[in-house]
N, C-alpha and C positions, 0 to 999 in steps of 0.2 A: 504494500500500500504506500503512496507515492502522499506521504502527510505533508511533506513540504509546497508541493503541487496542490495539494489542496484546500492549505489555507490559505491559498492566494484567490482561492473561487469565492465568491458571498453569496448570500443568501438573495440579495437584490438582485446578481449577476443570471440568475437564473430565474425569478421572477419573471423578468425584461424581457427573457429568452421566451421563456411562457406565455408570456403575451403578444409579443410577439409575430408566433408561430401562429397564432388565431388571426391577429389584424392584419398582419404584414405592413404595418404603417404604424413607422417613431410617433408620430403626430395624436395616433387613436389609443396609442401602448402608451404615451405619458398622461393622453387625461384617465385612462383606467387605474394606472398606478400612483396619480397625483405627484407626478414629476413634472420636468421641465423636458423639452423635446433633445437639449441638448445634455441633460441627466443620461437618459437612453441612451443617444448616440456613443456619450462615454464608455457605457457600460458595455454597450454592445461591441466596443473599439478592443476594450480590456478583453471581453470574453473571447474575440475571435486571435488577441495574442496569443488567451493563455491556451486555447484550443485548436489552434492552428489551421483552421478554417473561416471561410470567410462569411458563413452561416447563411447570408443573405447577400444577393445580386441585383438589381435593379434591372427591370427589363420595362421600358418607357415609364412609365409613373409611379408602379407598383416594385415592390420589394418582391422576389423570391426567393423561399428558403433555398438552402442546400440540401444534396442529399443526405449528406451528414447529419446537416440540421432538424431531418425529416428522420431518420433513423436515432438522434438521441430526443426526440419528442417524446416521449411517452415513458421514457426513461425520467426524464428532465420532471413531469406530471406525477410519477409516482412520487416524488422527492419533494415537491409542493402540496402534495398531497397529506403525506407524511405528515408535515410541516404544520399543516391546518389543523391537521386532528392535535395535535400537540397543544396548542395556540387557544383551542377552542373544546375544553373538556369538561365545562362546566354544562349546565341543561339546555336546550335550543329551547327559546321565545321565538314562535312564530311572526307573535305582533310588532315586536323589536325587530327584526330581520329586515336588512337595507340591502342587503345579497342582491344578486342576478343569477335564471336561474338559465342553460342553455336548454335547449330541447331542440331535436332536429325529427322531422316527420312529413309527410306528402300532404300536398293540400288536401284532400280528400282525407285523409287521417284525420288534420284539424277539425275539419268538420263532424264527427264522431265525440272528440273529446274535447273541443272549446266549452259547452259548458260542466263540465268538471274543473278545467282549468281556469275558467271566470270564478267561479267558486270560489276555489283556492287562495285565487287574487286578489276577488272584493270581500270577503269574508276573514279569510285566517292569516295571511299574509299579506294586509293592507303595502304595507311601504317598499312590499318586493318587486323587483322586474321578470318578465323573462322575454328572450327572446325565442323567438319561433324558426328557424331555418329550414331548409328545403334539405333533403332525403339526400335527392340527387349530386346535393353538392358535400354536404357537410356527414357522410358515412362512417363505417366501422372505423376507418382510420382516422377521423376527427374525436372519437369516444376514446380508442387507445391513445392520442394524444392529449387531451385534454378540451379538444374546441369545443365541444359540446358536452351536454352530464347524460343523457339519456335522449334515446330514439326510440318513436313509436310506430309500426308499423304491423302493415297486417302479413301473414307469411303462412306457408304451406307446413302443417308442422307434422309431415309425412316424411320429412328427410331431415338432419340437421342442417340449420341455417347458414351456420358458419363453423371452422374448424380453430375458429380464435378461443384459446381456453381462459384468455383475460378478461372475457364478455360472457356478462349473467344474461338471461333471456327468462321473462316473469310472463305469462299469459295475463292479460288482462278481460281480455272479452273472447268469449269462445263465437264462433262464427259458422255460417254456410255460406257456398258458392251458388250465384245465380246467373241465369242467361238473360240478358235484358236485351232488348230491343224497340222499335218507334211502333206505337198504335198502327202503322197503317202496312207496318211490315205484312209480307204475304203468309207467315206464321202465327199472324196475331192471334187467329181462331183457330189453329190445328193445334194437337199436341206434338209438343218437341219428341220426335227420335231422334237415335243416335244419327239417321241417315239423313234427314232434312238437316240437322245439326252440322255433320259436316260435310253438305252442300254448299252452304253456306259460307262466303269470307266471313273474315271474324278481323277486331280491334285486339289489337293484344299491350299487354303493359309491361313493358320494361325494366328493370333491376338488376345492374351490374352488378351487386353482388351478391345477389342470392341464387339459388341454384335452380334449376327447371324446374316446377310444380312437380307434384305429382300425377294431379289429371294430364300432363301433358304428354308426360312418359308411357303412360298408360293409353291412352287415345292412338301414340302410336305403335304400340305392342300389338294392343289388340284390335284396333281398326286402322284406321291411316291419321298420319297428321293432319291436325284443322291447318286451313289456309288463312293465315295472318299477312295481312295487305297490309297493315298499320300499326305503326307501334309508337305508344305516348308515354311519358312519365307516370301519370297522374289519370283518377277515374272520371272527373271533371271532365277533360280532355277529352278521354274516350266517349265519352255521353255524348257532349257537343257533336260528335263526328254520328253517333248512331242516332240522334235526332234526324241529317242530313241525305243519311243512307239507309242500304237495307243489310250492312253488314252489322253479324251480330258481337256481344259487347258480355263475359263470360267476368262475373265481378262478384264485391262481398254483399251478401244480404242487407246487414248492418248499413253499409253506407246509402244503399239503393233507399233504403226507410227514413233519411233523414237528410238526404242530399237533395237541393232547389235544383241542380243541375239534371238530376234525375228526370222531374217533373213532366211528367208527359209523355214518358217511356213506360214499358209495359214489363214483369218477370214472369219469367217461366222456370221450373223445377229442372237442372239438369239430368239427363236420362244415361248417368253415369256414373260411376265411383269415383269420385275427387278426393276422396281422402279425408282429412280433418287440417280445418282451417282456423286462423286467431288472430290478434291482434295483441301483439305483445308489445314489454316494455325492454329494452335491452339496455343497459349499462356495465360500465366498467368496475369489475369486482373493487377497487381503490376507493368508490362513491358510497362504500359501505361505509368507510372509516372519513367522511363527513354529515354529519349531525343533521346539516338545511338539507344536503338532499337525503337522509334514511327519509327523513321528513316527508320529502316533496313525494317520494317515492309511496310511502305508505298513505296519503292524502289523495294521491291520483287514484290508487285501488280500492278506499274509501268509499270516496267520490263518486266511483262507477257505478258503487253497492246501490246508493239510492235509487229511488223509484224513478224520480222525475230524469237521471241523466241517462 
């Protein structure tokens, strides 16, 4: 162990770095840390002496890390982490809580658990923030880094998700798949088989990191693959598109029952084994050993218990 080397790192030096690796912008890193922008710059000058990288590159306006910088990320967040539970071992006061909380989820998620999370915010933790990010952007490797505390999303839980063993995965809402489609579709009044089923183009939705459904594996085993013409992020998305058309639209129950986007679309029972489907919470085992989110965590599942959410 190199103790000379490492009383030359501080606890601020890594902070800075923390922050960071989330904004990529001195500017957005000194007002979170309540420094000066030339605070940071120092800091960031020292750390990449004493580390020997250059951590971050400018490519026209934005900062980008290094791969370095990207590979001691999540290292850097256990050690802040660490840090906090130390810092903060006395009871968590929701009411007192001036925190920020991150969450990253598909817009079509939010709409599901927005009012659980109004809840939480004008009720139990009046003076808290949170921000909401996009799925797409802010994933598994924003969670092992630190950029976000938790992602909600809905997922096939016929196969495992991910092979990350750093990332907890809580069910929040159990779920079914449904076929939806426009009132005026040529199916609106027949029952879905498997064979008009896949006649049919189909909307499909996209997720670089999760792995192929299990209805989908199966669809091709034992019939033929559906024909996917389209593929969107979000169910939002897809809806818009199957108002438009007569391609069909293969989504969660759950959101179909509480999405405006839906409205005016019609379901139908799919005439198939899909497996067992959810909507779970995923975060990083490290988010245990902070207080605001066991908190936030145990409030969302809460939340869902009651009637009205």
């Amino acid at each position: 162990m190199d103790l000379i080397q490492l009383s030359r790192i501080n606890f601020k030096h890594l902070a800075v770095l923390h922050v960071m690796l989330s904004t990529h912008s001195v500017t957005q890193s000194a007002g979170i840390l309540c420094m000066s922008s030339s605070s940071v710059s120092k800091n960031l000058s020292q750390l990449r002496s004493l580390l020997k990288d250059e951590l971050f590159y400018r490519d026209g306006t934005q900062l980008v890390p290094t791969p370095y910088a990207l590979k001691v990320g999540p290292t850097v967040h256990m050690i802040i982490n660490n840090m906090n539970g130390l810092l903060h071992q006395t009871g968590f006061e929701a009411q007192l809580f001036t925190g920020k909380f991150a969450l990253s989820m598909r817009e079509s998620t939010f709409e599901i658990f927005a009012p659980a999370i109004s809840e939480i915010l004008s009720h139990q933790a009046p003076n808290a923030q949170v921000e909401i990010h996009s799925k797409e952007q802010f994933g598994f490797d924003a969670l092992l880094s630190g950029q976000v505390d938790v992602i909600i999303l809905p997922h096939d839980k016929s196969q495992p998700p991910s092979n990350e063993k750093q990332l907890v995965w809580e069910t929040l809402i159990e779920d079914e798949m449904i076929c939806v489609m426009r009132s005026t579709h040529p199916l609106a009044k027949q029952t879905l088989t498997i064979e008009n089923y896949l006649a049919y183009k189909h909307i499909g939705i996209f997720d670089k990191e999760l792995n192929q459904p299990y209805f989908e594996q199966l669809l091709k085993q034992q019939y033929h693959e559906r024909e996917t013409v389209i593929s969107v992020a979000d169910f939002g998305s897809a809806a818009t598109i199957c108002q438009q058309s007569d391609f069909l639209f293969t989504c969660s129950k759950k959101w179909f029952e509480v999405a405006k986007q839906a409205q005016g679309l019609i379901e139908k029972p799919l005439p198939f084994d899909y497996g067992q489907v959810a909507y779970s919470m995923v975060f990083n085992k490290l988010a245990r050993n902070d207080q605001a989110l066991s908190w936030l965590f145990n409030n969302i599942k809460e939340a869902l218990k009651q009637p009205d959410s």
